[in-house]
VOMAR-215052 format. One record per residue: residue number from 0; residue in three letters; x, y, z of N, C-alpha, C in turn. Coordinates in steps of 0.2 Angstrom, whole numbers. Layout:
+-----+------+-------+-------+-------+-------+-------+-------+-------+-------+-------+
! seq ! type !    nu !    nv !    nw !   cau !   cav !   caw !    cu !    cv !    cw !
+-----+------+-------+-------+-------+-------+-------+-------+-------+-------+-------+
! NUM !  ALA !     X !     Y !     Z !     X !     Y !     Z !     X !     Y !     Z !
...
+-----+------+-------+-------+-------+-------+-------+-------+-------+-------+-------+
END
This chain:
+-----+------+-------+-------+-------+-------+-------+-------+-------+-------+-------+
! seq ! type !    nu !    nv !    nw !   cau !   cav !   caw !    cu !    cv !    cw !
+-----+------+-------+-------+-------+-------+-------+-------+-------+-------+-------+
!   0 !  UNK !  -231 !  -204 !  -355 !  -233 !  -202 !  -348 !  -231 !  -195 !  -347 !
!   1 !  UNK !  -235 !  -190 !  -343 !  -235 !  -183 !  -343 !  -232 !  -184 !  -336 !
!   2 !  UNK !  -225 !  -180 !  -335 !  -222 !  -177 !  -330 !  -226 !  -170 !  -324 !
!   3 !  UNK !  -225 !  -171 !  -322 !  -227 !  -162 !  -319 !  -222 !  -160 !  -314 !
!   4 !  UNK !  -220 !  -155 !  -315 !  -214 !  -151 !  -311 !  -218 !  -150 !  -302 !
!   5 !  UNK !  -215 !  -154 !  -297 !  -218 !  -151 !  -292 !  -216 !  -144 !  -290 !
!   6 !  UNK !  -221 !  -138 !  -288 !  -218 !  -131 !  -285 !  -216 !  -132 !  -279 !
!   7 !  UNK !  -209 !  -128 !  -278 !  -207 !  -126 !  -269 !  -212 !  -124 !  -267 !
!   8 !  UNK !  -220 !  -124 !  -263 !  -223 !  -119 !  -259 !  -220 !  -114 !  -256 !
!   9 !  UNK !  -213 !  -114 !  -255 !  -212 !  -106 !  -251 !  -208 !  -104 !  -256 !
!  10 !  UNK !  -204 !  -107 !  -259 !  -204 !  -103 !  -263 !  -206 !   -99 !  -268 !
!  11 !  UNK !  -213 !  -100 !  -269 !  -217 !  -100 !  -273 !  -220 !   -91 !  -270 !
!  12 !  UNK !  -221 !   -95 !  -263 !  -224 !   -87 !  -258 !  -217 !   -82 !  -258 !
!  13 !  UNK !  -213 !   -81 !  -258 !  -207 !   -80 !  -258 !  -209 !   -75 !  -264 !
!  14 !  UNK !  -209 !   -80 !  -271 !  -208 !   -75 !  -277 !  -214 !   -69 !  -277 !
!  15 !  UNK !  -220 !   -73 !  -273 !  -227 !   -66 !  -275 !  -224 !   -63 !  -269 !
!  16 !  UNK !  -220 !   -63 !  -263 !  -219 !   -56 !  -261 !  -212 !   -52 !  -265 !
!  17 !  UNK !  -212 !   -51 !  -271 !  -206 !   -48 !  -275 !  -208 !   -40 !  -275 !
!  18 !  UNK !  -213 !   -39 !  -271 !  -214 !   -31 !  -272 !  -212 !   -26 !  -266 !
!  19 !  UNK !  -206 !   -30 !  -264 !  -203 !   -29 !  -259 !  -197 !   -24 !  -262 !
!  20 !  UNK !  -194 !   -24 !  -269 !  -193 !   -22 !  -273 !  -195 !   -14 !  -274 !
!  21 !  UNK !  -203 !   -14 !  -273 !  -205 !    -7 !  -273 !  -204 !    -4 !  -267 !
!  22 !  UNK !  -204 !    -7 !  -262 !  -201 !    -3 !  -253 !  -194 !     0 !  -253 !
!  23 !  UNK !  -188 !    -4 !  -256 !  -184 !    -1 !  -257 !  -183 !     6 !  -262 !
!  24 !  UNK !  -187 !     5 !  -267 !  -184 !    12 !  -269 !  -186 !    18 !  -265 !
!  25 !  UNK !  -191 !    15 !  -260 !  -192 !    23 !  -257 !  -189 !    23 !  -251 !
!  26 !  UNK !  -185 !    17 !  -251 !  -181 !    17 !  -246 !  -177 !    26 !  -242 !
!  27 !  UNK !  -177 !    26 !  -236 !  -170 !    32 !  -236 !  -165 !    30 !  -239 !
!  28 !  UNK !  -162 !    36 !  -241 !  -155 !    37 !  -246 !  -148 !    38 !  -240 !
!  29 !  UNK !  -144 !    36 !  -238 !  -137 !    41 !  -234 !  -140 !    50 !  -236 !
!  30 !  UNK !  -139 !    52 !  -241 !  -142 !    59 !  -243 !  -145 !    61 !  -238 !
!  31 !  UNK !  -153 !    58 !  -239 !  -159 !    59 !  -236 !  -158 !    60 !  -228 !
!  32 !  UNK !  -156 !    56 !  -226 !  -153 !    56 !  -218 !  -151 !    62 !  -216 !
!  33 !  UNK !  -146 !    64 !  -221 !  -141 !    69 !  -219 !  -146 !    76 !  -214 !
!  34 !  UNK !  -142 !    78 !  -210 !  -145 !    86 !  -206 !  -148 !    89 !  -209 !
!  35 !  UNK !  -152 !    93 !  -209 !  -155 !    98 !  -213 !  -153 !   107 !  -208 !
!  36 !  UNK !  -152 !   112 !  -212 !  -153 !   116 !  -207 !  -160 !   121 !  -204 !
!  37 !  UNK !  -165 !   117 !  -207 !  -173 !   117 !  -206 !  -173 !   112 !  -200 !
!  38 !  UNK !  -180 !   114 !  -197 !  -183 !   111 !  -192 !  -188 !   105 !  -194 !
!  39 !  UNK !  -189 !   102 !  -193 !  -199 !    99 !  -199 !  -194 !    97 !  -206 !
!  40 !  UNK !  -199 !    96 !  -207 !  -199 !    91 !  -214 !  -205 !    97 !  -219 !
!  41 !  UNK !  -204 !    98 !  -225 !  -209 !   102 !  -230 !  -214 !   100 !  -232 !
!  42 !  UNK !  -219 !   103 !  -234 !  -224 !    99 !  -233 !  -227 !    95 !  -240 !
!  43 !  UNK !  -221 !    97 !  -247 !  -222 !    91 !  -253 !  -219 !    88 !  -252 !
!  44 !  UNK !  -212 !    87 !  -246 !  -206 !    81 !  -247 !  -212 !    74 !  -244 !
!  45 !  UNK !  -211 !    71 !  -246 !  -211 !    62 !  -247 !  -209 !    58 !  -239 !
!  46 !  UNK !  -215 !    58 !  -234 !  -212 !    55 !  -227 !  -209 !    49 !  -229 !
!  47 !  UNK !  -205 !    48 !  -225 !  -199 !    41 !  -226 !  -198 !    38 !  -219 !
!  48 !  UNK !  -200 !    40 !  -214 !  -201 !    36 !  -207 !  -209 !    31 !  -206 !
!  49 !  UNK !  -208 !    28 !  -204 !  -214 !    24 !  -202 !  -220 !    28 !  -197 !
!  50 !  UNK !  -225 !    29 !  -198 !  -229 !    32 !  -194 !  -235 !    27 !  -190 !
!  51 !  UNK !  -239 !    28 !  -184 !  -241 !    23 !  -182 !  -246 !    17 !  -186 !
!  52 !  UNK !  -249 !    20 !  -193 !  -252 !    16 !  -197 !  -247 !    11 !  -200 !
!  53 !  UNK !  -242 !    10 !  -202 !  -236 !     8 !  -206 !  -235 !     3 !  -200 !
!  54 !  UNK !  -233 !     5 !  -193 !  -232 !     0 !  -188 !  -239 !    -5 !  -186 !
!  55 !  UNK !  -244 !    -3 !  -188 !  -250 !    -8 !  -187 !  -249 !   -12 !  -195 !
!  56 !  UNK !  -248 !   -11 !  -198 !  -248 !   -14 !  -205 !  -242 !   -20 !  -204 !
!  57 !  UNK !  -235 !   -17 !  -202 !  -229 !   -23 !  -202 !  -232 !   -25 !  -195 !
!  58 !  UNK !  -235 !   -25 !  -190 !  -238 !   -30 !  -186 !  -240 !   -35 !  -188 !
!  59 !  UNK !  -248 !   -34 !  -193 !  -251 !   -39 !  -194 !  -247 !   -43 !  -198 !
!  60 !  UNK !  -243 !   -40 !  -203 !  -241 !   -43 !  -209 !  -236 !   -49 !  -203 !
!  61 !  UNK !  -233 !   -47 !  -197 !  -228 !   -52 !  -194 !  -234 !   -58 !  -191 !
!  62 !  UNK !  -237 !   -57 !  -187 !  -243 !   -60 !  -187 !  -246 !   -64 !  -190 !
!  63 !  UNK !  -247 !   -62 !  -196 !  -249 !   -67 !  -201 !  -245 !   -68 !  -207 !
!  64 !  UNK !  -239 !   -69 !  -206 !  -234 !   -75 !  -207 !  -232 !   -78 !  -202 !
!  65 !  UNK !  -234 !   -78 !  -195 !  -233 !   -83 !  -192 !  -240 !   -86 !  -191 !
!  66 !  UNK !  -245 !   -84 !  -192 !  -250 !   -90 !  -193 !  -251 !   -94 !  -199 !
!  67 !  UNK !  -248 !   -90 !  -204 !  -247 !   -95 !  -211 !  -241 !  -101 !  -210 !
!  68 !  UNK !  -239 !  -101 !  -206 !  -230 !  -106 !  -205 !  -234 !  -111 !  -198 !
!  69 !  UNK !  -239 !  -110 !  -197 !  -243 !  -114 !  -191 !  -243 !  -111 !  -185 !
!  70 !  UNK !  -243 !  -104 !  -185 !  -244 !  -100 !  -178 !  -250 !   -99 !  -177 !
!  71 !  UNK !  -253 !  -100 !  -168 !  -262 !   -98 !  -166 !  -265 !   -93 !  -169 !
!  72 !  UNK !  -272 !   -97 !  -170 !  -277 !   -94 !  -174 !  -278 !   -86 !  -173 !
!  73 !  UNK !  -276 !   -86 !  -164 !  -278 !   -80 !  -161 !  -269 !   -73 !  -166 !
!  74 !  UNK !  -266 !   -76 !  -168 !  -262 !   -72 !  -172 !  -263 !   -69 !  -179 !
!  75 !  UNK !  -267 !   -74 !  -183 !  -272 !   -74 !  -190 !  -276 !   -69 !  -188 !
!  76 !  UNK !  -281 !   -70 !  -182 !  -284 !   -65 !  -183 !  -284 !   -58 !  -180 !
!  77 !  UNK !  -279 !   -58 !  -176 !  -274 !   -52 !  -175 !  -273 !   -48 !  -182 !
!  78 !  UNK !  -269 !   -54 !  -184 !  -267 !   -53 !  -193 !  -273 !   -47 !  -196 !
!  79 !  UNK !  -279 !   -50 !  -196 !  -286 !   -48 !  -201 !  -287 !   -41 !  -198 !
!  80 !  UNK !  -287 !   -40 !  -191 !  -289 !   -35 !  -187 !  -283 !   -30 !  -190 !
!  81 !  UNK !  -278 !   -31 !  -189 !  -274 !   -25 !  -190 !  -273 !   -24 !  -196 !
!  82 !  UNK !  -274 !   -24 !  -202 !  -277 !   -27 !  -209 !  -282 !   -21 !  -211 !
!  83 !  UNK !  -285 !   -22 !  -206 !  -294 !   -19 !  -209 !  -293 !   -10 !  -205 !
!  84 !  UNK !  -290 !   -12 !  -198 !  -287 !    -5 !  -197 !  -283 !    -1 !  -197 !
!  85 !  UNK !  -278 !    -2 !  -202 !  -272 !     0 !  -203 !  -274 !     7 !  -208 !
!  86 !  UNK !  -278 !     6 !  -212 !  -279 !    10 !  -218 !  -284 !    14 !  -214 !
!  87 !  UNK !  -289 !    13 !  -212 !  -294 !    18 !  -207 !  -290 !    21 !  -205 !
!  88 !  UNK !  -284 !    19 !  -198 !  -281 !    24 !  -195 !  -276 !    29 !  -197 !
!  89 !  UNK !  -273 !    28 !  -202 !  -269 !    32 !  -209 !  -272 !    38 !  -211 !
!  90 !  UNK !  -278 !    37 !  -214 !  -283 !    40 !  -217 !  -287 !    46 !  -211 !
!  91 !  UNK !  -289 !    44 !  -204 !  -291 !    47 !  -201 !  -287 !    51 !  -195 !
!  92 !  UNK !  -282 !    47 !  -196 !  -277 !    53 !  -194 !  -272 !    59 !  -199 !
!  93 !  UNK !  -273 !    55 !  -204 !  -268 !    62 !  -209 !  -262 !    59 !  -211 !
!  94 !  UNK !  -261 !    52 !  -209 !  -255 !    50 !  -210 !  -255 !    48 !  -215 !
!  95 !  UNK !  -260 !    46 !  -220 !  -256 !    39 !  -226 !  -252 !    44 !  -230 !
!  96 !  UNK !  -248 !    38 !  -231 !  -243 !    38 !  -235 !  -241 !    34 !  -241 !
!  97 !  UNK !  -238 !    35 !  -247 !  -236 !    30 !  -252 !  -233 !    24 !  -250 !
!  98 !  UNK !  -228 !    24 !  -245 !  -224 !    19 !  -241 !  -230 !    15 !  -240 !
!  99 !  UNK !  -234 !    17 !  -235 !  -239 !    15 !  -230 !  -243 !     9 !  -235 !
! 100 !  UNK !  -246 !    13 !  -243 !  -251 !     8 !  -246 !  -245 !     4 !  -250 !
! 101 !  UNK !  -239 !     4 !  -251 !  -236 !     0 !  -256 !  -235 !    -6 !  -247 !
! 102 !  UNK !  -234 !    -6 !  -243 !  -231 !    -8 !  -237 !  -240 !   -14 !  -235 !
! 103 !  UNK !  -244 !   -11 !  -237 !  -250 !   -14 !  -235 !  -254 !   -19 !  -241 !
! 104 !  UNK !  -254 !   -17 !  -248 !  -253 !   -22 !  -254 !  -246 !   -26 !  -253 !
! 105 !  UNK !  -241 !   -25 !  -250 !  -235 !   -30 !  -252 !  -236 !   -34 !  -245 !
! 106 !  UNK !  -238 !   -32 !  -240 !  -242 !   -40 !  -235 !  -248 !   -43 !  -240 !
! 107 !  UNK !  -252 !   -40 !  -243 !  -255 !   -44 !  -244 !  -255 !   -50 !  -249 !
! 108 !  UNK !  -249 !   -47 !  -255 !  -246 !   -50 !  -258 !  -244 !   -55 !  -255 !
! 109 !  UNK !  -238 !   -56 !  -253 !  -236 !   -61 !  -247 !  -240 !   -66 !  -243 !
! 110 !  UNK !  -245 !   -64 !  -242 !  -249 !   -67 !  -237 !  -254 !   -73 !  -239 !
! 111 !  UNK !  -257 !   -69 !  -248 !  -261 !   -73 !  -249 !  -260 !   -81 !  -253 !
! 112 !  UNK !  -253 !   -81 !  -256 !  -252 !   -88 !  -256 !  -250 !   -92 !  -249 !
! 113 !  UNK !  -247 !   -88 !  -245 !  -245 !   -91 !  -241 !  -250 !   -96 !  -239 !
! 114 !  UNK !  -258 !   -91 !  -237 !  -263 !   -93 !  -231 !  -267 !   -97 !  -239 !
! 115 !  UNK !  -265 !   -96 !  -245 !  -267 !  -102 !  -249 !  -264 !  -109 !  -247 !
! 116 !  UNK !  -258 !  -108 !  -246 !  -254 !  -114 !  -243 !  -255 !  -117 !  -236 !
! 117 !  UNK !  -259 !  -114 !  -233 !  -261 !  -118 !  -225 !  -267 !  -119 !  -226 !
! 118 !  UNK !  -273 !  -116 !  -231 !  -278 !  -119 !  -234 !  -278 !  -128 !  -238 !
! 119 !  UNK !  -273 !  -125 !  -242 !  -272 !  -132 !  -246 !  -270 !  -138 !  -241 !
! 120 !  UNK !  -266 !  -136 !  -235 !  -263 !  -142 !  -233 !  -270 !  -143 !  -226 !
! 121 !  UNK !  -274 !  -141 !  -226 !  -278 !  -142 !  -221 !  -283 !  -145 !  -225 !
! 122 !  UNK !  -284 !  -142 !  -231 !  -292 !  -147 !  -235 !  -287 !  -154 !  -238 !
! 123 !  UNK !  -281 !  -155 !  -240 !  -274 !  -159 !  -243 !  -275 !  -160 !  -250 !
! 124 !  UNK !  -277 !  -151 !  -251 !  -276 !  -148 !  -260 !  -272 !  -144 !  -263 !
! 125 !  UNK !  -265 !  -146 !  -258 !  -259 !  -139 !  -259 !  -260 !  -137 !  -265 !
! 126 !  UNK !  -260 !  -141 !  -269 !  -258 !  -139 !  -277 !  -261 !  -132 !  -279 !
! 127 !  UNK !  -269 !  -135 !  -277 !  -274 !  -132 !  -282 !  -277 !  -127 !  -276 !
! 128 !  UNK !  -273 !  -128 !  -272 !  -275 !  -121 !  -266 !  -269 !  -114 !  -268 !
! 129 !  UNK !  -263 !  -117 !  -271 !  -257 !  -115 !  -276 !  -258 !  -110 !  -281 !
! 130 !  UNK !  -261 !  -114 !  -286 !  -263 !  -113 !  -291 !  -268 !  -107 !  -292 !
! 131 !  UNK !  -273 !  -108 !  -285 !  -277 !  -103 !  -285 !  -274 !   -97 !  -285 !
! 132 !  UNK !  -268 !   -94 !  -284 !  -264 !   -91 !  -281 !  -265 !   -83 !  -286 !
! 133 !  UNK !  -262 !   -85 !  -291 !  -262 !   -81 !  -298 !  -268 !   -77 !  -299 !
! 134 !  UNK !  -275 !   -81 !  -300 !  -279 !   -78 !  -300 !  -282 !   -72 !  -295 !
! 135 !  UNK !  -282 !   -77 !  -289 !  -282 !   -69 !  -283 !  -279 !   -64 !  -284 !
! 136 !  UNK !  -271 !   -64 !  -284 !  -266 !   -59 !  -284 !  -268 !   -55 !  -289 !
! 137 !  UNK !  -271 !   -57 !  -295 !  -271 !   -54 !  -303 !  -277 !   -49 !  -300 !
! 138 !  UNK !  -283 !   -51 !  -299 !  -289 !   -50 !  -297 !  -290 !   -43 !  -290 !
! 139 !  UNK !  -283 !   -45 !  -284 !  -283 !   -41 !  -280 !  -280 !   -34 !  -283 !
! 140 !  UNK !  -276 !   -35 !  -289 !  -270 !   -31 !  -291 !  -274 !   -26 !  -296 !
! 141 !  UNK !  -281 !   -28 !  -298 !  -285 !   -24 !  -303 !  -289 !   -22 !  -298 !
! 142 !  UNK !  -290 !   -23 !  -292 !  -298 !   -18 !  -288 !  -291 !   -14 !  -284 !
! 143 !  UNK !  -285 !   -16 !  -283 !  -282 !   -10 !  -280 !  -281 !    -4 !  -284 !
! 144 !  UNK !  -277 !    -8 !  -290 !  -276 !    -2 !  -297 !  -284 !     5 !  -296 !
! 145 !  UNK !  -289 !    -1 !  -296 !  -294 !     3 !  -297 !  -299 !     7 !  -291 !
! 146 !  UNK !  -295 !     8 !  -286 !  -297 !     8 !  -280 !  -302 !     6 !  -278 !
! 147 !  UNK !  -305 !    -1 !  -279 !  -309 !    -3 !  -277 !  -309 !    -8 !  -270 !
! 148 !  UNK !  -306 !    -6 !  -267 !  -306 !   -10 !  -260 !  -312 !   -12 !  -257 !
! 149 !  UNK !  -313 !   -18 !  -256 !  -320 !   -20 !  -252 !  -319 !   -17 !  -245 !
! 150 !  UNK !  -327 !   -17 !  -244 !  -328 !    -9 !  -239 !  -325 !   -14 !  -232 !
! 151 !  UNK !  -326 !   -23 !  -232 !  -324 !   -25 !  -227 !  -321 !   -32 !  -227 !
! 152 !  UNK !  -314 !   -33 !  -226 !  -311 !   -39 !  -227 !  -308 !   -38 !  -235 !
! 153 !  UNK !  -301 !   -40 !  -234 !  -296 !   -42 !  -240 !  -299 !   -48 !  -242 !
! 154 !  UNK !  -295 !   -51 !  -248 !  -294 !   -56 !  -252 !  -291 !   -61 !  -245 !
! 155 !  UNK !  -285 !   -59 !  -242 !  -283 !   -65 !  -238 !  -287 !   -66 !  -230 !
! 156 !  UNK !  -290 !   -58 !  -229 !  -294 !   -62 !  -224 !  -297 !   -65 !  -224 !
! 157 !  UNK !  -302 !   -65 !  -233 !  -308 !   -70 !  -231 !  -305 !   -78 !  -233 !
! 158 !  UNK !  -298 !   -78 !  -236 !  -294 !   -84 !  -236 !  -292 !   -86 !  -229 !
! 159 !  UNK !  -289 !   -82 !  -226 !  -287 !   -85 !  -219 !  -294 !   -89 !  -214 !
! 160 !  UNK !  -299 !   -82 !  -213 !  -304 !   -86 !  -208 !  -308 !   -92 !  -213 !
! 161 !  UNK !  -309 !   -92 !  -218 !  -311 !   -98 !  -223 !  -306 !  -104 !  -218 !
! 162 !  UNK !  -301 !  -104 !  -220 !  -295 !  -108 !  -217 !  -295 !  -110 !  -207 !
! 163 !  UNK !  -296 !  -103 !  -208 !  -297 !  -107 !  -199 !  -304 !  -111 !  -195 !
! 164 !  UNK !  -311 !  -108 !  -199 !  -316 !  -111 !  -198 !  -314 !  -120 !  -200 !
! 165 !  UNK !  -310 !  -121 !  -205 !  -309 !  -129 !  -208 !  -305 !  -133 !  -203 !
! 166 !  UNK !  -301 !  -128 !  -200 !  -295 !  -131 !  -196 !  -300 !  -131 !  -188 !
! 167 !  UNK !  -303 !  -128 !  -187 !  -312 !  -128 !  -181 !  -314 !  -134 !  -183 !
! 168 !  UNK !  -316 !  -135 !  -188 !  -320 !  -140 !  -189 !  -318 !  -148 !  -189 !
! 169 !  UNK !  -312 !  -148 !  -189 !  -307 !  -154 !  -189 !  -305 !  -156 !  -183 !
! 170 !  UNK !  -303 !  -151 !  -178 !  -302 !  -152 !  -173 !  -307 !  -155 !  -168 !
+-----+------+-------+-------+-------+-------+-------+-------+-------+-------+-------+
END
């Protein structure tokens, strides 16, 4: 008889957000903080505050972790909206930043098992909604490397509203 290890689901999503990792090293230093006796910041030094795009990013990212834990549909897709223009508004105001895209792959990391795990438990294929986990993340991690973003909608948004239209449909 063949055993199978059950997975913790969250700890599972827990582990695909490990690139929280990368936020910290560009975390501020004590050092960095320190007074300057310049006005402004230079113009190769590396921003390290949050700027409005970075704050549209940890929104949705909050948002859609509370739709992946059972929060309204209308915070999912809050999640997706702020998702899609986070990187537009970055880019067309002159803000982006290293933080801002490492801050914006590391929600989606997070998010995409997650909203595989409220997938699974709404069709009742946690496992193999799980499982699919890996492949996306692997797959999301070579179109990023490669700059190939689709021009509309993530990996997770087209998992989340996938997900929400099934949970519409049940109801």
């Amino acid at each position: 008889m063949t055993t199978i290890a059950r997975v913790d689901p969250y700890a599972f999503a827990l582990m695909a957000s490990a690139r929280a990792a990368d936020l910290a090293r560009l975390a501020p230093t004590p050092a960095s903080l320190a007074p300057t006796e310049t006005i402004g910041q230079a113009e190769d030094a590396p921003r390290r505050n949050p700027n409005v795009a970075d704050l549209l990013t940890l929104t949705g990212y909050a948002l859609g972790l509370w739709w992946c834990v059972g929060g309204p549909t209308w915070a999912g897709l809050a999640s997706i909206a702020l998702d899609e223009i986070d990187g537009y508004v970055a880019r067309r105001l002159g803000i982006a930043t290293p933080i801002g895209s490492i801050l914006d792959s590391t929600a989606d990391v997070a998010l995409v098992p997650m909203s595989l795990l409220r997938l699974g438990r709404a069709t009742g294929h946690e496992g193999a909604a799980l499982a699919a986990a890996v492949p996306i993340l692997y797959v999301q991690a070579e179109t990023r490397d490669a700059e190939q973003r689709p021009p509309l909608l993530s990996f997770r948004a087209v998992i989340m509203l996938t997900t929400m239209a099934i949970e519409a449909l049940e109801t």
